[in-house]
N, C-alpha and C positions, 0 to 999 in steps of 0.2 A: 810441257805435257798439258792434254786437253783431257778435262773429263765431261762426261753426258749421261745425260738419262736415257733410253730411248723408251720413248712412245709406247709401242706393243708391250715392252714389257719393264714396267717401273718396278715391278717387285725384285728383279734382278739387280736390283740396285744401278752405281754408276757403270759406264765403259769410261776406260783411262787409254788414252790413246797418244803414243810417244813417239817422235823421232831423233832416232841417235846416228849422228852422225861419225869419219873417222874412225869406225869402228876396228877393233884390231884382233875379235876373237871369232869370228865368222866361222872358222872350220869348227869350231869345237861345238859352237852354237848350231850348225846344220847337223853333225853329229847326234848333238841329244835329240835333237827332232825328228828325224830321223828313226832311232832306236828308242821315239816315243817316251823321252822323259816325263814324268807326269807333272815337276817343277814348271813345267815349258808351255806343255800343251793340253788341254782338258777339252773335250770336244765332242758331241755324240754325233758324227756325222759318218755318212758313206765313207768307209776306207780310199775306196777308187778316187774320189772328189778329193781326198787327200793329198793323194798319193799326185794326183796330176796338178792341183794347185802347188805343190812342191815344188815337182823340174816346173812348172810355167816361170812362178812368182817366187820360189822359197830363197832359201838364203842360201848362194850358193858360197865358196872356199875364200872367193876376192869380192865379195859384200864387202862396201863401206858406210854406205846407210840401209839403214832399218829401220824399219816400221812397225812398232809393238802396242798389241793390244792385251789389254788385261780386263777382264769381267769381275766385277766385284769388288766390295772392297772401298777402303776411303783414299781419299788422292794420294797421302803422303805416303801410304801404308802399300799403296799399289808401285808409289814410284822409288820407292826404296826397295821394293821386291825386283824390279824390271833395273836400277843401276848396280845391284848387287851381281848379276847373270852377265851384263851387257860391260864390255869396257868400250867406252867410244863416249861423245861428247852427247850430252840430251840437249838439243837445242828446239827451237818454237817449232809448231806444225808448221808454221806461216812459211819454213823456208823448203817443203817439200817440193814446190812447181819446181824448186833448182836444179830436183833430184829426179824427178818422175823420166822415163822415156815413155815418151809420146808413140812413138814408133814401134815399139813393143806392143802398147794395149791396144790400141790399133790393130795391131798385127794376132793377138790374142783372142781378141773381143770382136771381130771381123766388122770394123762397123762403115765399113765400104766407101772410104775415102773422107769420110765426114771430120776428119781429125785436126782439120784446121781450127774451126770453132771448138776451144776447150771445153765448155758448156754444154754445147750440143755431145760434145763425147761423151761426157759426164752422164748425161740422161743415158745415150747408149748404153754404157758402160753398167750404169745402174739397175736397166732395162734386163741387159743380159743374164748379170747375177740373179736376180727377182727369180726368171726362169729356168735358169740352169742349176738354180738351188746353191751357186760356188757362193 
């Protein structure tokens, strides 16, 4: 697990940002999020931008890796909150490029064949969010 400050807003204290791999509870986890558990999800944003970052990116029945973010909070306290919920392995961000499809955000993020350079997607990728407010 990686934690950060971010920039715009240091009074919100750290992001704790984790990938668990292996995971074996997926359905139950799309479930609560879904039917909006408030243990899960905390968020004041557009319903719609929810609901559609959900079927894009969310965690569908056959998840094996996930990607969790937690707002607040100190590392230990955040990542004993996020393996208490998650059964699956937490291993380093470092091994996300294993997991990411390329072809997907691409295919999401429309960024017009640029997807060979990861980097360059990256900005894409970044570009889009920025604007699209997801």
């Amino acid at each position: 697990m990686e934690s950060h400050i971010i920039d715009l807003y240091p009074d919100r204290g750290q992001i704790h940002i984790a990938l668990f791999r292996n995971v074996t509870n997926s359905p139950e986890l799309r479930r609560r999020l879904v039917e909006r558990d408030p243990t899960l999800s905390c968020a004041l944003v557009n319903a719609s931008l929810i609901t559609q970052s959900l079927r894009r990116f969310g965690i569908e029945d056959t998840s094996r890796d996930i990607v969790v973010i937690k707002v607040g909070g100190e590392a230990a306290e955040a990542e004993a909150f996020m393996c208490k919920d998650i059964s699956g392995d937490l291993v380093p961000l470092s091994q996300l490029a294993e997991v990411r499809d390329l072809k997907r955000i691409q295919k999401y993020y429309q960024t017009g064949g640029h997807g060979d350079d990861v980097n360059l997607l990256m900005q894409l990728v970044t570009g889009a969010m920025a604007l699209k407010g997801l």
